[in-house]
C-alpha positions in Angstrom: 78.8 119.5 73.7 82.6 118.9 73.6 83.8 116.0 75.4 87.4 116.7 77.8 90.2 114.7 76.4 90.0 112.3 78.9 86.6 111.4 78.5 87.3 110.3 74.7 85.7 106.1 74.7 88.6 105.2 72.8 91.0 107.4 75.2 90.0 105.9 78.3 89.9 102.6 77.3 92.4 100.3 79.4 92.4 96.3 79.2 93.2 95.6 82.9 96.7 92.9 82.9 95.7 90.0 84.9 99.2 88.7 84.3 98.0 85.1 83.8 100.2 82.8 81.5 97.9 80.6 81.7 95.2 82.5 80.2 92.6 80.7 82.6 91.9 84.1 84.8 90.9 86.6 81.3 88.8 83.5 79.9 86.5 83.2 83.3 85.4 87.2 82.7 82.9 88.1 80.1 83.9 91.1 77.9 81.3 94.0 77.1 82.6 96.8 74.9 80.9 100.0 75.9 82.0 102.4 72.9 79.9 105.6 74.7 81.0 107.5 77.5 78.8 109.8 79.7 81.8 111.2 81.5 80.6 114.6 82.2 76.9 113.9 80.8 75.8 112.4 83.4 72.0 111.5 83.8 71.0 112.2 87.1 67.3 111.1 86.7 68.4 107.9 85.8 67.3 106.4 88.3 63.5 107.4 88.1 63.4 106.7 84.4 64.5 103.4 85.2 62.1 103.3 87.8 59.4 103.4 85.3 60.6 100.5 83.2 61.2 98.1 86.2 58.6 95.6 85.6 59.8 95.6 81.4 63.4 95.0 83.1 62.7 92.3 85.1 60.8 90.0 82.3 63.3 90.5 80.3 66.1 89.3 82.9 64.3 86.5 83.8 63.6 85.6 80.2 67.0 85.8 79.9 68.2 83.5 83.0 65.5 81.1 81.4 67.6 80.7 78.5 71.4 81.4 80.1 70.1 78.1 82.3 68.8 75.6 79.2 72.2 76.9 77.0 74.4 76.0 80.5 76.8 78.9 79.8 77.7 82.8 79.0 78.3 83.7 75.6 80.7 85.8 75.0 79.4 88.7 72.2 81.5 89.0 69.1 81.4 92.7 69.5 84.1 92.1 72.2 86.5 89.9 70.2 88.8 93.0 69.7 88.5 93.3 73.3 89.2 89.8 74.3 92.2 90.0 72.3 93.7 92.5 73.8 93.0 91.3 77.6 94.8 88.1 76.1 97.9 90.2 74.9 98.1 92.4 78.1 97.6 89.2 80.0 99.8 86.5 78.4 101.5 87.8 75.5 102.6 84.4 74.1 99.0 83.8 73.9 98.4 86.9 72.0 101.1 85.5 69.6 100.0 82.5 68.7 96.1 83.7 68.1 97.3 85.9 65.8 99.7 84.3 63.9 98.3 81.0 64.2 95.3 79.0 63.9 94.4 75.6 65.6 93.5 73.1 62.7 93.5 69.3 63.3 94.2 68.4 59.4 97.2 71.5 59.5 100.6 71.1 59.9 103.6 73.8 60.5 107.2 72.9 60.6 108.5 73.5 63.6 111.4 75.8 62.6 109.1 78.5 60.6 106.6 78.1 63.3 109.6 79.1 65.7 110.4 82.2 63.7 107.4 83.4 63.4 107.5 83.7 66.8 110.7 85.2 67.1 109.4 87.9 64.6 106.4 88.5 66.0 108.4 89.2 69.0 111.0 91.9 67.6 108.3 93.9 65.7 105.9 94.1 69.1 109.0 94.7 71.4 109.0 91.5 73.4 112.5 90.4 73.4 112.2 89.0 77.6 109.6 87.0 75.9 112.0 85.4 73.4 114.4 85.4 75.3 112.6 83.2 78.2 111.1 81.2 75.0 114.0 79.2 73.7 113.7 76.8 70.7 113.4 74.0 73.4 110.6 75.0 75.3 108.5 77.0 72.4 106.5 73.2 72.2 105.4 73.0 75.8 103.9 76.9 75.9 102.2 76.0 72.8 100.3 73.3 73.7 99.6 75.5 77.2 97.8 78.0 75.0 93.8 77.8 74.8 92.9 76.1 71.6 96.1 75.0 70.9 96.5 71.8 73.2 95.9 68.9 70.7 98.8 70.0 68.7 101.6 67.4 68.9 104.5 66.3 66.9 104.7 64.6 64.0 106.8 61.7 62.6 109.4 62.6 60.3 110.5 61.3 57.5 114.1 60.9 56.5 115.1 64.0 55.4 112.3 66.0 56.3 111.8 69.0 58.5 110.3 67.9 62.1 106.4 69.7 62.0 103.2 70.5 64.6 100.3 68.9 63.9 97.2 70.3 64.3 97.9 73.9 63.5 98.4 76.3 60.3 100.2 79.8 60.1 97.1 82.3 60.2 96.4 83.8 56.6 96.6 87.5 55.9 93.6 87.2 55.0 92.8 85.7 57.9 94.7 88.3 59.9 93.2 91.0 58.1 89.4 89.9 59.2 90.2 89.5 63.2 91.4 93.1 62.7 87.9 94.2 61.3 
């Protein structure tokens, strides 16, 4: 059966912007990645088949309660990490930066400068000039730290002659970059 345009998973799939520099509204939510559609395939039995596996249902919900209760929290599934990454773009966009040019490592260091063009960059490639333009040198640190992950990086003493540096962060591998893509 052929599918319209618009009911294409990958062609309807919109990341709503929650507009949250903060990033404190996208990581409350819980991403689930449903790759399959039924646009147009609709089951309308559905709800007599599930009927029939009601009591199956409801063990396994409870069973699962049972453990969301003991654990304390959601998880979120690793088959949404794509996902989550692009709430966190469409949502803060300096967030987006820094998780994926970045990675938060107490024993790392980054100079400041190169850290700064990096960002500057990542900006011009991905067509967010307001963003460096509202991100000067000066206040580059304070967003940093404001980013999830990120908030135990500080600044480092510097030696005569030396660059000034973050600690407690490393420029992400390509390697790296390569694998969160996957």
């Amino acid at each position: 059966m052929a599918w319209p345009a618009s009911a294409q998973a990958d062609d309807c799939l919109e990341v709503p912007n929650l507009n949250d520099a903060s990033g404190v509204l996208p990581s409350r939510f819980i991403k689930l990645h449903f790759p399959v559609s039924f646009y147009g395939r609709e089951d309308v039995n559905l709800r007599g088949k599930l009927e029939a596996e009601l009591s199956g249902i409801v063990v396994r919900r409870v069973r699962a309660y049972g453990e969301l209760c003991a654990r304390g929290h959601f998880i979120q599934p690793s088959s949404a990490s794509v996902l989550e990454r692009e709430v966190i773009a469409a949502s803060d966009p300096f967030a987006a930066m820094m998780l994926e040019c970045f990675v938060p490592e107490p024993a790392g260091t980054e100079v400041k400068s190169k850290a700064f063009t990096i960002f500057q960059s990542w900006c011009a490639q991905g067509g967010h000039i307001a963003l460096a333009k509202l991100t000067p040198d000066r206040t580059f640190g304070k967003k940093l730290v404001g980013v999830a992950g990120f908030e135990g990086v500080t600044t480092g003493p510097r030696a005569h002659g030396k660059p000034r540096e973050w600690l407690g962060m490393r420029v992400r591998t390509a390697q790296e970059r390569k694998a969160a893509d996957d």
